[in-house]
py3Dmol code that shows the C-alpha trace and the ligand (Angstrom):
import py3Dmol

protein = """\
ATOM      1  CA  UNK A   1     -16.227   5.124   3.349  1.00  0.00           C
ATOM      2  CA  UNK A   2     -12.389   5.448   3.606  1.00  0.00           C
ATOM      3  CA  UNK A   3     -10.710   2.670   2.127  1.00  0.00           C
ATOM      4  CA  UNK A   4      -6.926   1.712   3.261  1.00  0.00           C
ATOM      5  CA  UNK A   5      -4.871  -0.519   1.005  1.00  0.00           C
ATOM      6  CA  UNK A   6      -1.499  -1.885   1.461  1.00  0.00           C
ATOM      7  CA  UNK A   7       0.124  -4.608   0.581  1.00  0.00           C
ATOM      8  CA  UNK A   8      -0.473  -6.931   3.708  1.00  0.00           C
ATOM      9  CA  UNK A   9      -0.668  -5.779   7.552  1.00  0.00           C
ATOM     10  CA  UNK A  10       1.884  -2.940   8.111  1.00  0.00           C
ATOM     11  CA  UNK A  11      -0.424  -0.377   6.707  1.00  0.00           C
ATOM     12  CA  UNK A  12      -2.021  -0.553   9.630  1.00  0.00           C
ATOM     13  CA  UNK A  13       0.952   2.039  11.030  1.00  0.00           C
ATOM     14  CA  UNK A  14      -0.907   4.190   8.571  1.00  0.00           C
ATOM     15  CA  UNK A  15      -4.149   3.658   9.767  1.00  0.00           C
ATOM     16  CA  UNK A  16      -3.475   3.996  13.447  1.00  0.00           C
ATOM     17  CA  UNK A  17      -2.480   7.428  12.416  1.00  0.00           C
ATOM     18  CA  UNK A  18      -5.757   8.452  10.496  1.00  0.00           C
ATOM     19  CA  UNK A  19      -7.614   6.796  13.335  1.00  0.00           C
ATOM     20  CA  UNK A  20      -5.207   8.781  15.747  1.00  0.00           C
ATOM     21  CA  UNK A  21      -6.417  11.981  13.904  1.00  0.00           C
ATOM     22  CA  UNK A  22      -9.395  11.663  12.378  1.00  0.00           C
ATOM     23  CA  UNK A  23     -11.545   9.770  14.783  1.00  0.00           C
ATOM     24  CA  UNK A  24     -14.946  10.583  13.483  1.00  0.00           C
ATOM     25  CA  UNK A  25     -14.852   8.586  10.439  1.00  0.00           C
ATOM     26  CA  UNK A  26     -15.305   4.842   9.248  1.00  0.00           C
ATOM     27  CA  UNK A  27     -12.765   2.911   7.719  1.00  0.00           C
ATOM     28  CA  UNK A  28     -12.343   0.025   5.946  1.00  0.00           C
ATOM     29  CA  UNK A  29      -8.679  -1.585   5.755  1.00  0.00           C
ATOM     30  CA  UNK A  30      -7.617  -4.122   3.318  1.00  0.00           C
ATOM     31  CA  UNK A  31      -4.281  -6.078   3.399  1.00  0.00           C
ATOM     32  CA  UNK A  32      -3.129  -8.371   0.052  1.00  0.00           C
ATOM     33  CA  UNK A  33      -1.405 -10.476   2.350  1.00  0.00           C
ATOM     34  CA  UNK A  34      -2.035 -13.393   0.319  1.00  0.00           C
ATOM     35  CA  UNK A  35       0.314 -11.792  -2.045  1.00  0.00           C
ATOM     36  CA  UNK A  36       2.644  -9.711  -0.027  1.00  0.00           C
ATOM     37  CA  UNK A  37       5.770  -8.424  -0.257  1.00  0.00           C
ATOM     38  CA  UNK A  38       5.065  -6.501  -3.057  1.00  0.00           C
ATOM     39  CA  UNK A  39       8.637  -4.735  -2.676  1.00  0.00           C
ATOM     40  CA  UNK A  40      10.166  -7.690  -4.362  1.00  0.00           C
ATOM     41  CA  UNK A  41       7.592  -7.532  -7.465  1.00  0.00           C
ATOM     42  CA  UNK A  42       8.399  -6.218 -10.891  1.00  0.00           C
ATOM     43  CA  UNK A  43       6.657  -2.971 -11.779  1.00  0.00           C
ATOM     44  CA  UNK A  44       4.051  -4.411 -13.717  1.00  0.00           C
ATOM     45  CA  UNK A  45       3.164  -6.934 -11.362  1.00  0.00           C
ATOM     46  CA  UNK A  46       2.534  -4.505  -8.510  1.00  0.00           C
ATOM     47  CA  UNK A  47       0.191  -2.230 -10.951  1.00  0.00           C
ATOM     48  CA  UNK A  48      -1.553  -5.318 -12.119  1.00  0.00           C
ATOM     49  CA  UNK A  49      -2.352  -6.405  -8.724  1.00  0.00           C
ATOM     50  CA  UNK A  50      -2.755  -2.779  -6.898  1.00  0.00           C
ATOM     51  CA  UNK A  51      -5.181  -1.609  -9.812  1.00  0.00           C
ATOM     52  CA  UNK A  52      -6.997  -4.794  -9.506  1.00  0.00           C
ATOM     53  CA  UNK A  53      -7.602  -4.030  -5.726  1.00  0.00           C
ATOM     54  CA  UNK A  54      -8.671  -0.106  -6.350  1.00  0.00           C
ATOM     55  CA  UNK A  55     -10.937  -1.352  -8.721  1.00  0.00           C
ATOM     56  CA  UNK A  56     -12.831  -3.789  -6.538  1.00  0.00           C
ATOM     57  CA  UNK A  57     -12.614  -1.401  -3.702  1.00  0.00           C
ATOM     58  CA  UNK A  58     -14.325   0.965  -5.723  1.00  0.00           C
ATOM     59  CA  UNK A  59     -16.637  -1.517  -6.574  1.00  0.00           C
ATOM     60  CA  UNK A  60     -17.124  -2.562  -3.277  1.00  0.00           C
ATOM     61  CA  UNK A  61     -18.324   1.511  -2.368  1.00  0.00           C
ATOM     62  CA  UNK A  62     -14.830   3.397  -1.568  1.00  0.00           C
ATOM     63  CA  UNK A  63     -15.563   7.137  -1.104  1.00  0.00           C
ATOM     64  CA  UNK A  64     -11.495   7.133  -1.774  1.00  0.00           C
ATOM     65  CA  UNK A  65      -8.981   5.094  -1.400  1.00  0.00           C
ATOM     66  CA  UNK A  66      -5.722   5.627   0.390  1.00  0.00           C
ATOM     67  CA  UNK A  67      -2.949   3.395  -0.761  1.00  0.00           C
ATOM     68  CA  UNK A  68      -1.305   3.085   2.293  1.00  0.00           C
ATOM     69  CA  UNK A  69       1.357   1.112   1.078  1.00  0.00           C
ATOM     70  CA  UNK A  70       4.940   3.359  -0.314  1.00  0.00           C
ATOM     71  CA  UNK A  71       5.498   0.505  -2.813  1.00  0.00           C
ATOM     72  CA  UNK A  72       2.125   0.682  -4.378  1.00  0.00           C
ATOM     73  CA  UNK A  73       2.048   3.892  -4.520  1.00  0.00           C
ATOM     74  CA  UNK A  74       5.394   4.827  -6.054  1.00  0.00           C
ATOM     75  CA  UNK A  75       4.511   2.366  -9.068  1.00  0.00           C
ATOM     76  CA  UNK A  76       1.029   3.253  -9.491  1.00  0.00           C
ATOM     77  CA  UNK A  77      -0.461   6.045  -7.919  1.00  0.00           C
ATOM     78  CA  UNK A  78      -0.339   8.923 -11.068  1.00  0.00           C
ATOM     79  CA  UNK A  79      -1.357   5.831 -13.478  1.00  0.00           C
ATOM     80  CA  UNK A  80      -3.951   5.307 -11.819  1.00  0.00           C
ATOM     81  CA  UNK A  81      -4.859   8.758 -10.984  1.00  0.00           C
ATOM     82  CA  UNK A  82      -4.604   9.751 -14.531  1.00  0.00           C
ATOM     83  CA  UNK A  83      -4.809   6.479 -16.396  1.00  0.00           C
ATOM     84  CA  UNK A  84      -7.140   4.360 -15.127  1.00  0.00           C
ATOM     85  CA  UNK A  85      -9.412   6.328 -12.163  1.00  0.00           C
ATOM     86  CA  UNK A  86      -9.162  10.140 -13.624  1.00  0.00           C
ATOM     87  CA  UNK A  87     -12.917  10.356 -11.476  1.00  0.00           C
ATOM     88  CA  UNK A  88     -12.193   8.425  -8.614  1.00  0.00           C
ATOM     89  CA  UNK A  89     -10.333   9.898  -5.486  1.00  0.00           C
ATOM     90  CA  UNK A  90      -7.056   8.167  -4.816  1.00  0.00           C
ATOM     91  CA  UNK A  91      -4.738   9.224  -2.163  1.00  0.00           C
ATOM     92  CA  UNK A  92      -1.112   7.898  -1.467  1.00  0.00           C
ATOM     93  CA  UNK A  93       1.751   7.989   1.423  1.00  0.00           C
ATOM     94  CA  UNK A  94       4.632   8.577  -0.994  1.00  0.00           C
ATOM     95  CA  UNK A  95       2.907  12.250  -1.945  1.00  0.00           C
ATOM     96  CA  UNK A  96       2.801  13.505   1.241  1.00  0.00           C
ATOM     97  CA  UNK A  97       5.754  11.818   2.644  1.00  0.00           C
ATOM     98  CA  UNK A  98       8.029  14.289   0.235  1.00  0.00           C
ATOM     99  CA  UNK A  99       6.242  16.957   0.833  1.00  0.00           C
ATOM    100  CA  UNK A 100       7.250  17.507   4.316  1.00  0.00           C
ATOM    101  CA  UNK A 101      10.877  16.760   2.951  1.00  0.00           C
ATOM    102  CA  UNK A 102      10.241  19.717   0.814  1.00  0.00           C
ATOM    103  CA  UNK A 103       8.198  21.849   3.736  1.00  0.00           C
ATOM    104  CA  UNK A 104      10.563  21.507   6.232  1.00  0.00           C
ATOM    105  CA  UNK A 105      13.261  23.279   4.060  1.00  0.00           C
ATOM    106  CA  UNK A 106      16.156  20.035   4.291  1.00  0.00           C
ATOM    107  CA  UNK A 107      18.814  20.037   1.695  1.00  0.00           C
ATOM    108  CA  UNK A 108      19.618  16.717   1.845  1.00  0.00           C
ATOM    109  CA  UNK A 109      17.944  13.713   2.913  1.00  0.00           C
ATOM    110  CA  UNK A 110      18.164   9.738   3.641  1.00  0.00           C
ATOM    111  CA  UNK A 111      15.702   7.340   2.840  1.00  0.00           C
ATOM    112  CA  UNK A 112      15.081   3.837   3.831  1.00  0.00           C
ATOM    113  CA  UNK A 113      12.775   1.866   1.828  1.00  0.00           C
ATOM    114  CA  UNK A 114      11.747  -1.261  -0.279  1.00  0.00           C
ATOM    115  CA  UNK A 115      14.172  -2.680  -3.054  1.00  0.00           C
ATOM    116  CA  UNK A 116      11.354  -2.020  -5.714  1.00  0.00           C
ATOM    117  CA  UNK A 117      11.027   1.964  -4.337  1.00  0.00           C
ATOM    118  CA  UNK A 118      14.046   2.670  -4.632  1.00  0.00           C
ATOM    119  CA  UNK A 119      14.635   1.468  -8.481  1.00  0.00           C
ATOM    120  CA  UNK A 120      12.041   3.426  -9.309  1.00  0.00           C
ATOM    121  CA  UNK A 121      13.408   6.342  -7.362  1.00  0.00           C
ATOM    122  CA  UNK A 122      10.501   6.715  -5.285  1.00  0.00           C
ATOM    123  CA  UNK A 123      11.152   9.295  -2.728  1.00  0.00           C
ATOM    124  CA  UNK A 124      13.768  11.203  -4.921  1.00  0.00           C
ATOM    125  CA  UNK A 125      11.252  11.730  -8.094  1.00  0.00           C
ATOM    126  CA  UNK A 126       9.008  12.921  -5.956  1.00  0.00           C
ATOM    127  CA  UNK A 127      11.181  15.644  -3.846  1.00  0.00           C
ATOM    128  CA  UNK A 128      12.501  16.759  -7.002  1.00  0.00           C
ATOM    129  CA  UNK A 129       8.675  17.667  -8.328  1.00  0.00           C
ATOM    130  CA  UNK A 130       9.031  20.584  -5.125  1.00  0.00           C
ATOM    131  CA  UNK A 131      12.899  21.239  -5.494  1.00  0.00           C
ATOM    132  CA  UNK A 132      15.107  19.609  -7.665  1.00  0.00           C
ATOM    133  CA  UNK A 133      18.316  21.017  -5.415  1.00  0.00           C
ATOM    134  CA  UNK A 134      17.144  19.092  -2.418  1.00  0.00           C
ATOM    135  CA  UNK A 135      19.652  15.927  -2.114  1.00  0.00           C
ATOM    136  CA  UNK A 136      17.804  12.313  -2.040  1.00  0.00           C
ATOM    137  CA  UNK A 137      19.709   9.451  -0.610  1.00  0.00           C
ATOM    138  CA  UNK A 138      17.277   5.938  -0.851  1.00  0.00           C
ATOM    139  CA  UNK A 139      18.917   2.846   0.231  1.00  0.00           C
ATOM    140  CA  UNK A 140      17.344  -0.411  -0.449  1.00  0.00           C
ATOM    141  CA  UNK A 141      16.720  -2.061   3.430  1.00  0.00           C
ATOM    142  CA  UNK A 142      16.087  -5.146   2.180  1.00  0.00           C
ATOM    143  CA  UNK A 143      16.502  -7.223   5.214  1.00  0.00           C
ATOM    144  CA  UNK A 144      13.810  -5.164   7.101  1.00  0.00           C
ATOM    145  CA  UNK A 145      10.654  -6.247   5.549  1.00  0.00           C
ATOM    146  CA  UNK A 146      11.410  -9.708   6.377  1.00  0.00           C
ATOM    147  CA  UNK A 147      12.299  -9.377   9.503  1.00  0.00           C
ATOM    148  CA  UNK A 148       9.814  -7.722  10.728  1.00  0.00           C
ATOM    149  CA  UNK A 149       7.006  -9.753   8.833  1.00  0.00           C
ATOM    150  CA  UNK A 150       8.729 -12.628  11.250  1.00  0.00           C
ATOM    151  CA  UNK A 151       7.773 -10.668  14.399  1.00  0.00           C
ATOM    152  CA  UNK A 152      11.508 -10.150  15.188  1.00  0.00           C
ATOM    153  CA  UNK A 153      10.953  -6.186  16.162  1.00  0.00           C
ATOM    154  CA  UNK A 154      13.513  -5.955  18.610  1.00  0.00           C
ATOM    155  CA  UNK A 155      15.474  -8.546  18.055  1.00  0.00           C
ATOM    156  CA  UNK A 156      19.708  -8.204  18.076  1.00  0.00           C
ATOM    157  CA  UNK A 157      19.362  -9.007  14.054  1.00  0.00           C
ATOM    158  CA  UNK A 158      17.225  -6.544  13.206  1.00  0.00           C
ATOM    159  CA  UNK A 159      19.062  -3.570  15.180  1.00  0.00           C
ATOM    160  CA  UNK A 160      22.350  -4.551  13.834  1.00  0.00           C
ATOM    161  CA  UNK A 161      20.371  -4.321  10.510  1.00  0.00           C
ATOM    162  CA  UNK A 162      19.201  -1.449  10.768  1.00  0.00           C
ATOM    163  CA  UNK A 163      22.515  -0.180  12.057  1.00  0.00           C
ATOM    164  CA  UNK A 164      23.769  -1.380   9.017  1.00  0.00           C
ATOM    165  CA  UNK A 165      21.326   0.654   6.792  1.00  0.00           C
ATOM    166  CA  UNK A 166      21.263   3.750   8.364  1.00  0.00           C
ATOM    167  CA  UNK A 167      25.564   3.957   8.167  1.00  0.00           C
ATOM    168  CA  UNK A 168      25.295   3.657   4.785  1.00  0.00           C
ATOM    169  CA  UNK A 169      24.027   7.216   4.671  1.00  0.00           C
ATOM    170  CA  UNK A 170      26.342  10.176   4.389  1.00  0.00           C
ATOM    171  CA  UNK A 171      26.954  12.044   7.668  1.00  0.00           C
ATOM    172  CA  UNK A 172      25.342  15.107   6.255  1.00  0.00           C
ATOM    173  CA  UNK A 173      22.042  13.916   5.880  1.00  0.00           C
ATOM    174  CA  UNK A 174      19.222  16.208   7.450  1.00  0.00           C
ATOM    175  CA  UNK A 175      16.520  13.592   7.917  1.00  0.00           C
ATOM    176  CA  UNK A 176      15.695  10.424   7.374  1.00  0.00           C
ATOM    177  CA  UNK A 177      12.279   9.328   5.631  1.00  0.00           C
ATOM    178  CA  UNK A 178      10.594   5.990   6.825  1.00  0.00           C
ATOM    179  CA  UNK A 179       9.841   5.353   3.460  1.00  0.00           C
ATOM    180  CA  UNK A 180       8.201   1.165   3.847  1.00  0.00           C
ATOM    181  CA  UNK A 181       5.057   0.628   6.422  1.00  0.00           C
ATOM    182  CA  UNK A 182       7.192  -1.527   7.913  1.00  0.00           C
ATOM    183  CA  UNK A 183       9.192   0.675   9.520  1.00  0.00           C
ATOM    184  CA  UNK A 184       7.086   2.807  12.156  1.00  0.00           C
ATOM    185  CA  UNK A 185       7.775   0.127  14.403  1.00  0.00           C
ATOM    186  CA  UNK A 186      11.395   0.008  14.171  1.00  0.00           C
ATOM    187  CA  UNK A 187      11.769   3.892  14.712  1.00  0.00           C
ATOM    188  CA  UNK A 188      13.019   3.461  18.209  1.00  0.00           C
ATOM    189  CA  UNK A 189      15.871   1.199  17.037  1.00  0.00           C
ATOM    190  CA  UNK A 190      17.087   4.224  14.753  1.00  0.00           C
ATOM    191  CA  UNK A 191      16.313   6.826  17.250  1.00  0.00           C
ATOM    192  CA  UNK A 192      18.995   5.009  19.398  1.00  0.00           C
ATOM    193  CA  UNK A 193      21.160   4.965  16.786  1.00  0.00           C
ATOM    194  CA  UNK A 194      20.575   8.541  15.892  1.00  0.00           C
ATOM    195  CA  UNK A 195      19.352  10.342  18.295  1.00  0.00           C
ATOM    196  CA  UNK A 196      18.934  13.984  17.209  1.00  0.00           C
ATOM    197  CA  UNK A 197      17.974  12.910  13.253  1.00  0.00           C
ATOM    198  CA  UNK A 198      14.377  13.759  12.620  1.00  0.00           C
ATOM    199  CA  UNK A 199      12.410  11.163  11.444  1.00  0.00           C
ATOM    200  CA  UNK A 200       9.812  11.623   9.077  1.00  0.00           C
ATOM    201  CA  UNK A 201       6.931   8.908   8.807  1.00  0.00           C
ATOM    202  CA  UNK A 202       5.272   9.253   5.688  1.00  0.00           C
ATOM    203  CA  UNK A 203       1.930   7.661   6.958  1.00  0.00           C
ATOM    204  CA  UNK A 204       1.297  10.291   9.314  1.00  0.00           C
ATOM    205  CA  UNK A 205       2.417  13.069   6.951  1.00  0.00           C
ATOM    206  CA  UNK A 206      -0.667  11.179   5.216  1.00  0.00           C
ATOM    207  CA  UNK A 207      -3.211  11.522   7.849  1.00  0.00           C
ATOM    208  CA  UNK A 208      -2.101  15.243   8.541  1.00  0.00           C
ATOM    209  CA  UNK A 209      -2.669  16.181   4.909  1.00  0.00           C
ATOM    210  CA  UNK A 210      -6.061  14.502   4.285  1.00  0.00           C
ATOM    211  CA  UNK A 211      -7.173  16.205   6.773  1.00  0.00           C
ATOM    212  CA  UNK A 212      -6.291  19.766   5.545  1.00  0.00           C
ATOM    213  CA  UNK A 213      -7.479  17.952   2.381  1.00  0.00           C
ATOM    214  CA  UNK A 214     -11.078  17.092   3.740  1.00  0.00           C
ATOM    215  CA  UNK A 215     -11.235  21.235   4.529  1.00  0.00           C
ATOM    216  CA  UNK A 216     -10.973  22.172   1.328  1.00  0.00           C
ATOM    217  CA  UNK A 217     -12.764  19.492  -0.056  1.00  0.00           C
ATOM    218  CA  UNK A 218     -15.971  19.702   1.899  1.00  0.00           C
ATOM    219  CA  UNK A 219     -18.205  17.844  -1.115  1.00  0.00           C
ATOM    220  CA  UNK A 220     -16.213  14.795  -0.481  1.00  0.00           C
ATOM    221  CA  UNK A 221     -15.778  15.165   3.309  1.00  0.00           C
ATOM    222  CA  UNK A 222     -20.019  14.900   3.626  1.00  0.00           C
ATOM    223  CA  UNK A 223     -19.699  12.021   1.877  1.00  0.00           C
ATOM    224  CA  UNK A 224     -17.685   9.989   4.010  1.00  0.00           C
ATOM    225  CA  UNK A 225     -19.460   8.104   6.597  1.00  0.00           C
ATOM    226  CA  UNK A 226     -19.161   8.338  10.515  1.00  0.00           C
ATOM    227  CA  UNK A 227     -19.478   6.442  13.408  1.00  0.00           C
ATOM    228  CA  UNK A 228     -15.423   5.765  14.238  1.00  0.00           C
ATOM    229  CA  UNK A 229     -15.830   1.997  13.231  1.00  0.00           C
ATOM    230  CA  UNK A 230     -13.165  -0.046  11.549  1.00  0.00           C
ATOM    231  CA  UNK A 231     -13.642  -3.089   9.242  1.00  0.00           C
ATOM    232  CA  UNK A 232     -10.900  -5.434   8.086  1.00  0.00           C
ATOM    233  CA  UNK A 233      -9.963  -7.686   5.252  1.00  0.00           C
ATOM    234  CA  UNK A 234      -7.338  -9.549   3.926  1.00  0.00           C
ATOM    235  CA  UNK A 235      -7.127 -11.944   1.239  1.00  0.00           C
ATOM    236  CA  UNK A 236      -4.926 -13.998   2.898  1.00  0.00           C
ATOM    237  CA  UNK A 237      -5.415 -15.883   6.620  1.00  0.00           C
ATOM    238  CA  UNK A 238      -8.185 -14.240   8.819  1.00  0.00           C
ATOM    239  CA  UNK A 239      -6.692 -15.674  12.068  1.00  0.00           C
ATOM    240  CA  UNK A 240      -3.643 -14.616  11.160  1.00  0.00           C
ATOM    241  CA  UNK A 241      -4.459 -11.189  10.496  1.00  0.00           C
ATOM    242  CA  UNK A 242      -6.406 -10.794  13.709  1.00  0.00           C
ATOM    243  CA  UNK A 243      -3.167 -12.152  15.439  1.00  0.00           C
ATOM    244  CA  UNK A 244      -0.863  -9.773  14.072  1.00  0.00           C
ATOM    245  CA  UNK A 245      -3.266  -6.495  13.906  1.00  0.00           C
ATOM    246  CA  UNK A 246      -3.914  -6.749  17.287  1.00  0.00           C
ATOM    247  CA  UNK A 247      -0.136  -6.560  17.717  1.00  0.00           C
ATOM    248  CA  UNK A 248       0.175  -3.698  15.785  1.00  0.00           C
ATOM    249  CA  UNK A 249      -2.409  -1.779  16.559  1.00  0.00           C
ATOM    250  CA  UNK A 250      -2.717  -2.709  20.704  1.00  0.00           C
ATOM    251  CA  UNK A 251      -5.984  -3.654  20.369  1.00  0.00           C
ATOM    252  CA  UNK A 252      -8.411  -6.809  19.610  1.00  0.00           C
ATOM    253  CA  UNK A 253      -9.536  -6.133  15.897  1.00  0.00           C
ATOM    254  CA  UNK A 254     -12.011  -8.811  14.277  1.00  0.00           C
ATOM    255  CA  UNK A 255     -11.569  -9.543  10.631  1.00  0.00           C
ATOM    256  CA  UNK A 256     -13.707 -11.962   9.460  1.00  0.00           C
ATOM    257  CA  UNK A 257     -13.760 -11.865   5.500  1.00  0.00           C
ATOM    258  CA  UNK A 258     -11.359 -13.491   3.163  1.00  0.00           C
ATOM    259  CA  UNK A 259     -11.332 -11.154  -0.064  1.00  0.00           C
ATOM    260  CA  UNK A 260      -9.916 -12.953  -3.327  1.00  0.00           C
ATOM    261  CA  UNK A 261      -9.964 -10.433  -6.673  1.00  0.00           C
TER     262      UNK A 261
END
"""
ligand_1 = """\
10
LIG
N 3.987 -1.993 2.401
C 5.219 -1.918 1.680
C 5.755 -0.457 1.618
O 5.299 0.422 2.320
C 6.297 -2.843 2.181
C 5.960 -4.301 2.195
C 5.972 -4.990 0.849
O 7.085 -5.170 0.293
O 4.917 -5.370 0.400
O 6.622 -0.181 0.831
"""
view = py3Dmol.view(width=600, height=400)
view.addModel(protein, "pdb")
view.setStyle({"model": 0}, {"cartoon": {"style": "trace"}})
view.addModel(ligand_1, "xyz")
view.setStyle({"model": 1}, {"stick": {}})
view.zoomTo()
view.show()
């Protein structure tokens, strides 16, 4: 089974994208919402509570884990690759979010992410492990997480908010890397603003490389179970979740477990 964390319900602009691509398989998605945002956490905190998570996963079956969520995996993902889960399979958006950065030959990019990624220099770290010429702008969008995480998508605040962000880059940016989950659903806002930037969304960079991944790796790939069914859980409000998945992913999802680690 493929396991999706994130932080609360936007990584489900990550799944939609392996489900948009990969079909076949099952998937399990779990959201921390009882603890989200974790862009506002210290650096321990977010390990603490995103190794905690991978390890019950694990527990729980995981054929791999994804971690859907740019935060967690900017503070975690080669700890716990290396550290704490050198035989487990652990996947993360960050990795293949700079690669196409890299692949697509930019000099200089902009990216738009969490407070907490962009201390840690997410995005730019992680550019510079392909090419350490290539220019990495991060700014902090603050504002964004909240706003969306109050439903306000299209509202005047959060397009003057964005507008906000987005100047703050210099002109000769190349691209512009939707480094948060949160921000798939925003894209349109900043495709008004610039129209002829490409965007890159690290979350389907994600799906396209696991499944050039799954080639190579047929051992792993037979081991993953399929059927095309979906099971959620959050360890916050089930209700809640159901409300807002179904918004985000157009369709009725049921999730009826309550997960506490
Ligand atoms: N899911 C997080 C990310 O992609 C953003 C939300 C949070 O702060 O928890 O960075």
């Amino acid at each position: 089974m493929i396991w999706l964390f994130d932080s609360g319900f936007w990584g489900l602009t990550v799944l939609k994208e392996f489900q948009d691509l990969l079909p076949q398989y099952d998937y399990c998605y779990f959201g921390d919402n009882a603890r989200c945002p974790y862009g506002d956490l210290s650096d321990e905190t977010i390990r603490q509570y995103t190794e905690e998570w991978v390890r019950f996963l694990f527990d729980q079956g995981a054929t791999i884990v994804i971690l859907a969520c740019n935060t967690a995996t900017a503070h975690t993902i080669r700890y716990l690759q290396q550290v704490r889960f050198p035989d487990r399979k652990i996947l993360g958006v960050t990795i293949p979010g700079a690669e196409k950065v890299w692949e697509s030959g930019h000099r200089k990019v902009g990216v738009l992410a969490t407070e907490s990624s962009v201390k840690i220099r997410a995005y730019k770290e992680r550019v510079r492990f392909h090419d350490e010429t290539i220019l990495v702008q991060e700014i902090a969008a603050k504002e964004l997480v909240p706003l969306i995480e109050q439903g306000k998508y299209h509202a005047p605040e959060t397009i003057a908010a964005t507008r906000r962000y987005i100047m703050q880059f210099d002109s000769d940016i190349e691209a512009i890397v939707l480094g948060c989950t949160h921000y798939p659903i925003i894209r349109h806002h900043i495709e008004a603003i610039l129209p002829y930037m490409p965007l890159i969304d690290p979350g389907y960079e994600s799906a396209r490389k696991f499944k050039t991944y799954l080639s190579r790796h047929p051992d792993i790939e037979q081991g993953i179970s399929r059927g095309g069914e979906v099971r959620f859980f959050t360890s916050g409000d089930t209700e809640n979740f159901m409300k807002i998945g179904n918004d985000i992913l157009g369709k009725n999802i049921t999730c009826l477990t309550s997960l506490r680690p």
